[in-house]
C-alpha positions as a LaTeX table, in Angstrom:
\begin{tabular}{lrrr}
\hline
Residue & $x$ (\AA) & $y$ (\AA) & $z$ (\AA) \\
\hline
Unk1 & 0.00 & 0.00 & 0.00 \\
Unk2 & 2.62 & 2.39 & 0.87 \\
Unk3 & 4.35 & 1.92 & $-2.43$ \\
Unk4 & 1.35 & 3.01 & $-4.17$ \\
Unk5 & 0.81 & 5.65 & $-2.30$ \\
Unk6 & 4.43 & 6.76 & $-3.50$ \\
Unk7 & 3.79 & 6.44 & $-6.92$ \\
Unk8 & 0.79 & 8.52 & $-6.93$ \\
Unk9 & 2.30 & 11.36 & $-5.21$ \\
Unk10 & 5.00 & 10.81 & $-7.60$ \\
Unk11 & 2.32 & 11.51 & $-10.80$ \\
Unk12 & 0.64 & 14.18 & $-8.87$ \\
Unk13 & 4.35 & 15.45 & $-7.63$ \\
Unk14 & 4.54 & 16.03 & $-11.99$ \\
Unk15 & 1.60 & 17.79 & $-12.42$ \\
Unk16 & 2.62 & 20.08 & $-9.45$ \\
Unk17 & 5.57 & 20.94 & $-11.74$ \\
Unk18 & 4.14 & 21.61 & $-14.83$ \\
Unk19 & 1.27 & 23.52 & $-13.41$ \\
Unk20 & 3.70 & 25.70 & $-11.13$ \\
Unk21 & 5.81 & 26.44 & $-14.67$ \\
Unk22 & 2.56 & 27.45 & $-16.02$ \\
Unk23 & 1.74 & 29.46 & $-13.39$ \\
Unk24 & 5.19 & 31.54 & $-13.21$ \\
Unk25 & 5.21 & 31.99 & $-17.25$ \\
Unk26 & 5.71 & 35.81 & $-17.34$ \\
Unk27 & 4.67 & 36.09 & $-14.09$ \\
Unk28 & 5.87 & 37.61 & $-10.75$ \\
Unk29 & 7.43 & 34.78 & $-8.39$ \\
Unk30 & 6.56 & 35.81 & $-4.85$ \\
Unk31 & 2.99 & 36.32 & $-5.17$ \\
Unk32 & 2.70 & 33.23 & $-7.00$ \\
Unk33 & 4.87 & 31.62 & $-3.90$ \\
Unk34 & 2.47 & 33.19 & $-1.54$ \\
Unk35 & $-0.80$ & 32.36 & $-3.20$ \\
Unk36 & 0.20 & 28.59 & $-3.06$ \\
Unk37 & 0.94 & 28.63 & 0.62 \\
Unk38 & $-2.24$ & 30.42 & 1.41 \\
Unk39 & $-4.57$ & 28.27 & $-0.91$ \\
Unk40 & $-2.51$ & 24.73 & 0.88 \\
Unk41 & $-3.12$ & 26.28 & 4.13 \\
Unk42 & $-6.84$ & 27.02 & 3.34 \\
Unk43 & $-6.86$ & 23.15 & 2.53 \\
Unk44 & $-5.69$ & 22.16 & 6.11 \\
Unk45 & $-7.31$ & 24.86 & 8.00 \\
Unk46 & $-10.84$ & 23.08 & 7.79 \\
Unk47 & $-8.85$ & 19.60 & 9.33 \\
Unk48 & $-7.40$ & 21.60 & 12.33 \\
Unk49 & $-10.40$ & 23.20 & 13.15 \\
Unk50 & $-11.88$ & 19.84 & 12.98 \\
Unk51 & $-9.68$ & 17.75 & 15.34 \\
Unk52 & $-9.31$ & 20.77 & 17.67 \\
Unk53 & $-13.06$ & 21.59 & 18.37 \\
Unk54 & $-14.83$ & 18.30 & 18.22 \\
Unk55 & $-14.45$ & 14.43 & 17.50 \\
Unk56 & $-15.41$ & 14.19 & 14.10 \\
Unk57 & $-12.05$ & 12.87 & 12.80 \\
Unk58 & $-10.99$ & 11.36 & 15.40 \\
Unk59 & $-9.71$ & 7.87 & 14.35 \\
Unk60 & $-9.30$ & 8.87 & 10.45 \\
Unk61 & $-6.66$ & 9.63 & 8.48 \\
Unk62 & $-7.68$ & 13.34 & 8.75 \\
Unk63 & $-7.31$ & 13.86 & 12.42 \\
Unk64 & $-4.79$ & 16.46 & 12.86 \\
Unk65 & $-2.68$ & 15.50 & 16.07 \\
Unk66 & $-1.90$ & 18.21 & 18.63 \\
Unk67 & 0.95 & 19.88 & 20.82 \\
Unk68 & 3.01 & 22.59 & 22.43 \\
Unk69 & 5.90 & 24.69 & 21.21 \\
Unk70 & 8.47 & 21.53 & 21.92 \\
Unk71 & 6.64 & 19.84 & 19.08 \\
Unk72 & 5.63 & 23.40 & 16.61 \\
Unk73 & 9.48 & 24.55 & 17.24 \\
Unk74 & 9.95 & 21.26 & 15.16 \\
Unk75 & 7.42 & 21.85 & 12.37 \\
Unk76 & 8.70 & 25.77 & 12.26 \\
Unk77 & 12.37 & 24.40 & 11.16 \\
Unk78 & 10.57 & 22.15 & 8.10 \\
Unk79 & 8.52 & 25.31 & 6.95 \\
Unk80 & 12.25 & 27.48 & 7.05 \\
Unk81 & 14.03 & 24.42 & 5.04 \\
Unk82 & 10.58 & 23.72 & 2.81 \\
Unk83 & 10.18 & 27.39 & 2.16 \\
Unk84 & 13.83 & 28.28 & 1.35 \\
Unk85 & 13.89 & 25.53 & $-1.48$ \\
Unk86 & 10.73 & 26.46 & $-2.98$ \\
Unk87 & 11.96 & 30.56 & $-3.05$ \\
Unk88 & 15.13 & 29.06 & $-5.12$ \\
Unk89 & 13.24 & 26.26 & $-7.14$ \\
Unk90 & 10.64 & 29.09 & $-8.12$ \\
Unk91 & 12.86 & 31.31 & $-9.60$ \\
Unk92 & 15.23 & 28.65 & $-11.13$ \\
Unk93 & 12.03 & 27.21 & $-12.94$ \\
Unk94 & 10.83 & 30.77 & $-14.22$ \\
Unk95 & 13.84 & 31.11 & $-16.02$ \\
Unk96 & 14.08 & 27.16 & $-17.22$ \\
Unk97 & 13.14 & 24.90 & $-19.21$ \\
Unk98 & 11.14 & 22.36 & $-17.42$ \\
Unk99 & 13.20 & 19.55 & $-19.69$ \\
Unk100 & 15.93 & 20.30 & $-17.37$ \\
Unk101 & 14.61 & 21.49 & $-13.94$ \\
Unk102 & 13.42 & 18.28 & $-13.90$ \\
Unk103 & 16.06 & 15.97 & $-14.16$ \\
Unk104 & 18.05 & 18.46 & $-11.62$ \\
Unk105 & 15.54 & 17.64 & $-9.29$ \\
Unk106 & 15.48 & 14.04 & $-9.62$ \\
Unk107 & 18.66 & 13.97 & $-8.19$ \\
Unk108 & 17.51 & 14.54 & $-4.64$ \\
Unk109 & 17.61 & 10.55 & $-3.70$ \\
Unk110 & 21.72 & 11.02 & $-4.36$ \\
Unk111 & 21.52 & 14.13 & $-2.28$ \\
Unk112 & 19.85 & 12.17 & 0.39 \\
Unk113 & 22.38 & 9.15 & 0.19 \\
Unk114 & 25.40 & 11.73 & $-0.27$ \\
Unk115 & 24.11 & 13.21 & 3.10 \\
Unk116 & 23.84 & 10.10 & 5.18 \\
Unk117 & 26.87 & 9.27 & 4.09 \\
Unk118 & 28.49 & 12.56 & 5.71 \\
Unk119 & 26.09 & 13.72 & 8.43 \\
Unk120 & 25.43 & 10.22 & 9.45 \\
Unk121 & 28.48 & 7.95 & 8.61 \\
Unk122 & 26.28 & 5.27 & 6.69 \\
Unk123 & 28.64 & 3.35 & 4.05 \\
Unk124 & 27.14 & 3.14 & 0.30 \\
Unk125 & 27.21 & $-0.48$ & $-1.31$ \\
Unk126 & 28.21 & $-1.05$ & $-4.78$ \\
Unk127 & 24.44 & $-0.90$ & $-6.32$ \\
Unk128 & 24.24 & 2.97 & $-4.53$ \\
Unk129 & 27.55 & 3.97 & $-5.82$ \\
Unk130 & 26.88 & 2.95 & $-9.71$ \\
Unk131 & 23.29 & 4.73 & $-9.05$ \\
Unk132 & 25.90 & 7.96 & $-7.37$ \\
Unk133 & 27.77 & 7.77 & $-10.94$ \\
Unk134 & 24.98 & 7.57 & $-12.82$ \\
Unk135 & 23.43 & 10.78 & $-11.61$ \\
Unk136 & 26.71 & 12.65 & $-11.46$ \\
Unk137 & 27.10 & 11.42 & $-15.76$ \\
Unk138 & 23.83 & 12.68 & $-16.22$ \\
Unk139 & 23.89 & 15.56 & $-14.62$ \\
Unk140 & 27.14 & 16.67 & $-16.79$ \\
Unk141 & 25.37 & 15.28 & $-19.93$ \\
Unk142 & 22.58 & 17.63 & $-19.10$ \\
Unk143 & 24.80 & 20.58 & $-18.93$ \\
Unk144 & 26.23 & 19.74 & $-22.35$ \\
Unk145 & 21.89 & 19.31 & $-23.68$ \\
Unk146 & 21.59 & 22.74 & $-21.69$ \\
Unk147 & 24.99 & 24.54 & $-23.52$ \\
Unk148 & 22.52 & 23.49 & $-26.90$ \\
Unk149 & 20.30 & 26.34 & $-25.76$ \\
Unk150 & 23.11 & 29.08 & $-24.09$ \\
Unk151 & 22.66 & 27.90 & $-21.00$ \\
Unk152 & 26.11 & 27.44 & $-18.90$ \\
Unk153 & 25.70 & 24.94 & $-15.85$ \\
Unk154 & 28.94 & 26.53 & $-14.39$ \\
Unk155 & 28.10 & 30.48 & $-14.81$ \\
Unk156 & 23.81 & 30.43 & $-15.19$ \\
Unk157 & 22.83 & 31.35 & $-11.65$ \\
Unk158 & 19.41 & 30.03 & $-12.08$ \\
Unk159 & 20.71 & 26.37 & $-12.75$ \\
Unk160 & 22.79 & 27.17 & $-9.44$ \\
Unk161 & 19.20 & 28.42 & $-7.39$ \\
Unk162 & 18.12 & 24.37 & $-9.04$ \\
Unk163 & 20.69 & 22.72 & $-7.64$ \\
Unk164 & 20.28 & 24.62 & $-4.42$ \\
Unk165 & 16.50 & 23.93 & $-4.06$ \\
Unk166 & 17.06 & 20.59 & $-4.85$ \\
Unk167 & 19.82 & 20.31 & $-1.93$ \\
Unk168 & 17.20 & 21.55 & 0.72 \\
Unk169 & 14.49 & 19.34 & $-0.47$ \\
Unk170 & 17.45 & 16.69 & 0.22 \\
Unk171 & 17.73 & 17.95 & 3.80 \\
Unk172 & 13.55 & 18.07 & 3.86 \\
Unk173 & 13.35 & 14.60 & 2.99 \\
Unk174 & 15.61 & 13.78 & 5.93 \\
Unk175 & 14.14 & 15.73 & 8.33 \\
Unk176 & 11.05 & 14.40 & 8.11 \\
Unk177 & 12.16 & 10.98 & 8.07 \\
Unk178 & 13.81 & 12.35 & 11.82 \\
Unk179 & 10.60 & 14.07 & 12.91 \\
Unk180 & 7.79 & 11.00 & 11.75 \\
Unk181 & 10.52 & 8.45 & 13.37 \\
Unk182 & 9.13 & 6.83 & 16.50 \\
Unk183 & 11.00 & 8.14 & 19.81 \\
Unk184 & 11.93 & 5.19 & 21.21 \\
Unk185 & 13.88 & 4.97 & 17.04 \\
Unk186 & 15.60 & 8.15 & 17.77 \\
Unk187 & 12.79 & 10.02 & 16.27 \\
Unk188 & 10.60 & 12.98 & 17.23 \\
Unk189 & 7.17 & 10.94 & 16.53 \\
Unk190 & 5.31 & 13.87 & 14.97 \\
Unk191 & 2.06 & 13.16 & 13.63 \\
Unk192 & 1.93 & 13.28 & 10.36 \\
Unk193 & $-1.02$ & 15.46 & 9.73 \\
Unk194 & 0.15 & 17.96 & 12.06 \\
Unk195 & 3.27 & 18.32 & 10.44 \\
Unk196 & 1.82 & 18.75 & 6.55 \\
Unk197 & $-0.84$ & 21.15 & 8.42 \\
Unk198 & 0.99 & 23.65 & 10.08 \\
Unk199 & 4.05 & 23.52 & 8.10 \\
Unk200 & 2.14 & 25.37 & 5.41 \\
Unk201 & 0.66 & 27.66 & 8.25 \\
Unk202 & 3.93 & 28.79 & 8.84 \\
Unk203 & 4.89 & 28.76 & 5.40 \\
Unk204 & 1.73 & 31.33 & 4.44 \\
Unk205 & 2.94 & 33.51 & 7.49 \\
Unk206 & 6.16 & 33.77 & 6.21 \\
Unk207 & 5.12 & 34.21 & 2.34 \\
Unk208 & 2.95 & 37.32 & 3.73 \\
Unk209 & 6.32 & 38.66 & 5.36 \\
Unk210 & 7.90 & 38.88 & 2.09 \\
Unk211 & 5.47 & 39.84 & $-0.15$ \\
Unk212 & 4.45 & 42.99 & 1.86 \\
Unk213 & 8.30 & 44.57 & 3.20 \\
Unk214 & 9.80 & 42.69 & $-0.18$ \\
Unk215 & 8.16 & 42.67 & $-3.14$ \\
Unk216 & 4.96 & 45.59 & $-2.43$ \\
Unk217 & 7.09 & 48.14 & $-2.32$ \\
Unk218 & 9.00 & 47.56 & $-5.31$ \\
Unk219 & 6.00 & 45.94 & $-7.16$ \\
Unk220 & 5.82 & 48.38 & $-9.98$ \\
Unk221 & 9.35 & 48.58 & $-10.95$ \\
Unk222 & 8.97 & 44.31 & $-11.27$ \\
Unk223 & 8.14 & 41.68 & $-13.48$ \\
Unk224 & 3.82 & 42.53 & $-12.44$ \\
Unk225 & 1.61 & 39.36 & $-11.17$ \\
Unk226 & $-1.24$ & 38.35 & $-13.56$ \\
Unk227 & $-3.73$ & 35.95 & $-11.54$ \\
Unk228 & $-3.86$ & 32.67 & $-13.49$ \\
Unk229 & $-5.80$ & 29.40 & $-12.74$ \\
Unk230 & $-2.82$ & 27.25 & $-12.13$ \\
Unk231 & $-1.91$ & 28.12 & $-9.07$ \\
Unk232 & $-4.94$ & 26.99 & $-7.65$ \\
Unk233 & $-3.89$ & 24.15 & $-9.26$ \\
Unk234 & $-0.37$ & 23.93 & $-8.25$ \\
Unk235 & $-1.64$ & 24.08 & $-4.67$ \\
Unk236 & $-3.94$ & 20.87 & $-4.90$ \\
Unk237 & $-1.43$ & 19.08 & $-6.70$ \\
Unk238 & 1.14 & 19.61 & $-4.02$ \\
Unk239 & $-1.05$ & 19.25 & $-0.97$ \\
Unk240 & $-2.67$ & 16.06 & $-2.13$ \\
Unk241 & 0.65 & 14.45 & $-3.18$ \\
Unk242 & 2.32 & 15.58 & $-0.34$ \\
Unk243 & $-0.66$ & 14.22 & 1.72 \\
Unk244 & 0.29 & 10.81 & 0.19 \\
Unk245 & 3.60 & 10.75 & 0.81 \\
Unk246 & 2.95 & 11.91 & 4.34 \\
Unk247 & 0.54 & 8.85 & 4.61 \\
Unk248 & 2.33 & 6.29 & 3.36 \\
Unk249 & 5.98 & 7.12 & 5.48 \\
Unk250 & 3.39 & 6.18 & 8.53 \\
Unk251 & 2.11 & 3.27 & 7.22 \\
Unk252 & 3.97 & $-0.32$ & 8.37 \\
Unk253 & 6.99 & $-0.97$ & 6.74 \\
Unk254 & 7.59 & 2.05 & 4.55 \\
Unk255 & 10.81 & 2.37 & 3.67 \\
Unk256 & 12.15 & 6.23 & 3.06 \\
Unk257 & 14.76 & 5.74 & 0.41 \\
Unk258 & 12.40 & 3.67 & $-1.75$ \\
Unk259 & 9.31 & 6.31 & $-1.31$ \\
Unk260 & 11.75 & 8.79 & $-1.76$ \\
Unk261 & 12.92 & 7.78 & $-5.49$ \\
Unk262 & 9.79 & 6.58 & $-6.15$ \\
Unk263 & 8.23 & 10.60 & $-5.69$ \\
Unk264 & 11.86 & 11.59 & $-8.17$ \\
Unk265 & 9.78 & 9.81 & $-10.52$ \\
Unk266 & 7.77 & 12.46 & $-10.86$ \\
Unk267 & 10.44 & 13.96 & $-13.53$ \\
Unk268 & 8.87 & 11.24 & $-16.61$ \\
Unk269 & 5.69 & 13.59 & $-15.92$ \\
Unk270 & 6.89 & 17.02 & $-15.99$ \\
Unk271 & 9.09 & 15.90 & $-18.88$ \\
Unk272 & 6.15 & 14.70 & $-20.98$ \\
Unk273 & 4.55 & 18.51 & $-20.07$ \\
Unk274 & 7.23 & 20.51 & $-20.90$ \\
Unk275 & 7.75 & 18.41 & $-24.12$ \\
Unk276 & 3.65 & 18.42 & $-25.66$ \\
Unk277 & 2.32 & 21.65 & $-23.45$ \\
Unk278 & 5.67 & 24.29 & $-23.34$ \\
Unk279 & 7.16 & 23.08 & $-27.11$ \\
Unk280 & 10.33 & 22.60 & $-25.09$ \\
Unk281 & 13.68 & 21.81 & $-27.70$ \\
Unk282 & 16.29 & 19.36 & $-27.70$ \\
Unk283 & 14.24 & 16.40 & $-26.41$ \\
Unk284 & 15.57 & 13.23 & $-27.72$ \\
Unk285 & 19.04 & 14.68 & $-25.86$ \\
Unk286 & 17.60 & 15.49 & $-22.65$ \\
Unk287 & 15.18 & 12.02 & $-23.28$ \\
Unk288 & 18.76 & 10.20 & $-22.90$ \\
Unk289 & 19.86 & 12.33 & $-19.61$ \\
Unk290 & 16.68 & 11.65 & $-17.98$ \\
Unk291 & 17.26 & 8.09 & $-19.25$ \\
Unk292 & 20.65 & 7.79 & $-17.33$ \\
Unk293 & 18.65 & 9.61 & $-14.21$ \\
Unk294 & 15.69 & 7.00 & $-14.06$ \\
Unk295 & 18.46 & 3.87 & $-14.55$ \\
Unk296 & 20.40 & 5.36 & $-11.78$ \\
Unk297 & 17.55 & 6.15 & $-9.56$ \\
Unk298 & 16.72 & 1.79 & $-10.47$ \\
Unk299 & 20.49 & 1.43 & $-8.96$ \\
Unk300 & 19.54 & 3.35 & $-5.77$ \\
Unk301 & 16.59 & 1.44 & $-4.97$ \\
Unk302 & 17.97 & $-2.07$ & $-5.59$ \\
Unk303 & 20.95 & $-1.03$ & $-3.44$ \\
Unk304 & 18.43 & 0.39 & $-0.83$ \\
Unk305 & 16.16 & $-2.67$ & $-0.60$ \\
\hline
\end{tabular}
């Protein structure tokens, strides 16, 4: 069940790509950024209201848990991490062609393993490490596909704002596998609902922050924000495949690394959209990179079984 779950957060994880490219075509990026956070936080709202006042949820999958500043100071840290890689992967993905922010992204699993391997001491097996050099080929393959359309890997800063959001979503992914960890596993032992709840609380909170002393006062002399109806739809996309992912890290079982590239699969998606919906060019070269990226992603998961 769990891996299921994974691979439909991974499809709707896609969508949430393409739809967010849509919605920042020509368009101003904080707004945007703030507009998604409000509209995921007007999702959960309902749910927290819910568990606090009454018993309605109680026993479903819906029931937000509840608890003090020792748990929220926890959940505060996620939105700060969460929030800092969306600010770079927004503006990275204004500026690129979803054909390549894409594959970038799908490179999070080797971020992951990278990071246990430094923070945490874990040693990689032979399976991980071909997956590692996999990635690491086809991320330099992609910067010769991205030279195709004058875009430098080494000097573009919005490939660097990618690679950075990318990173922190690394980081994200372990955190939460820290905070949903049992206590008596070394975990915090966070319900899951009332992390993916308030997180985006806090996230709307800060979004407000910086689109009123940030971008308000220098609206007019910026790109100007155009309402579109993506970003509604970027906001169910994302709160519904995070939701899954969120579910099925608490079911029995579920194993992080292997829901974790499963969700990187997401990348076939948003590479079918940018190719039939944005017209994007050079696909049969990026179609081999992203070829290399789901092979090595194969090697990762074998060597993580």
């Amino acid at each position: 069940m769990w891996l299921v779950l994974a691979f439909l957060s991974a499809a709707l994880l896609g969508c949430y790509d393409s739809f967010k490219k849509e919605a920042l075509r020509s368009n101003a990026v904080i707004p945007v950024l703030f507009l998604n956070t409000l509209f995921s936080s007007l999702i959960f709202l309902p749910f927290i209201v819910l568990s606090a006042t009454g018993d309605s949820l109680h026993g479903t999958i819906f029931q937000v848990g509840s608890g003090g500043w020792e748990a929220h100071r926890y959940i505060l840290l996620k939105a700060l991490i969460v929030l800092s890689s969306w600010i770079l992967g927004y503006f990275g993905m204004k500026h690129l062609p979803l054909t390549i922010v894409g594959p970038i992204n799908a490179t999070r699993p080797v971020m992951v393993l990278i990071g246990a391997l430094l923070v945490f001491g874990e040693r990689l097996n032979l399976w991980q490490w071909v997956g590692v050099l996999l990635a690491v080929v086809s991320f330099l393959m992609l910067s010769h596909s991205g030279k195709k359309e004058g875009i430098d890997f080494r000097r573009d800063h919005w490939i660097w704002m990618i690679v950075g959001s990318a990173a922190l979503g690394a980081v994200s992914g372990l955190y939460d596998k820290y905070l949903m960890a049992p206590v008596e596993s070394g975990g915090v032992g966070l319900d899951r609902m009332m992390v993916q709840s308030w997180y985006n609380i806090y996230q709307c909170f800060m979004m407000l922050a910086m689109l009123l002393l940030l971008w308000w006062p220098k609206h007019h002399e910026t790109t100007p924000f155009h309402w579109h109806w993506s970003i509604i739809g970027v906001s169910l996309f994302l709160s519904t495949a995070d939701f899954m992912y969120f579910y099925s890290l608490s079911l029995p079982d579920a194993m992080i690394s292997i829901v974790s590239m499963v969700r990187r699969g997401s990348v076939v998606v948003s590479f079918l959209f940018g190719a039939a919906f944005f017209h994007e060019s050079n696909l049969k070269a990026k179609a081999i990179d992203l070829a290399l990226v789901l092979l090595g992603m194969l090697f990762l998961a074998i060597g993580s079984a």
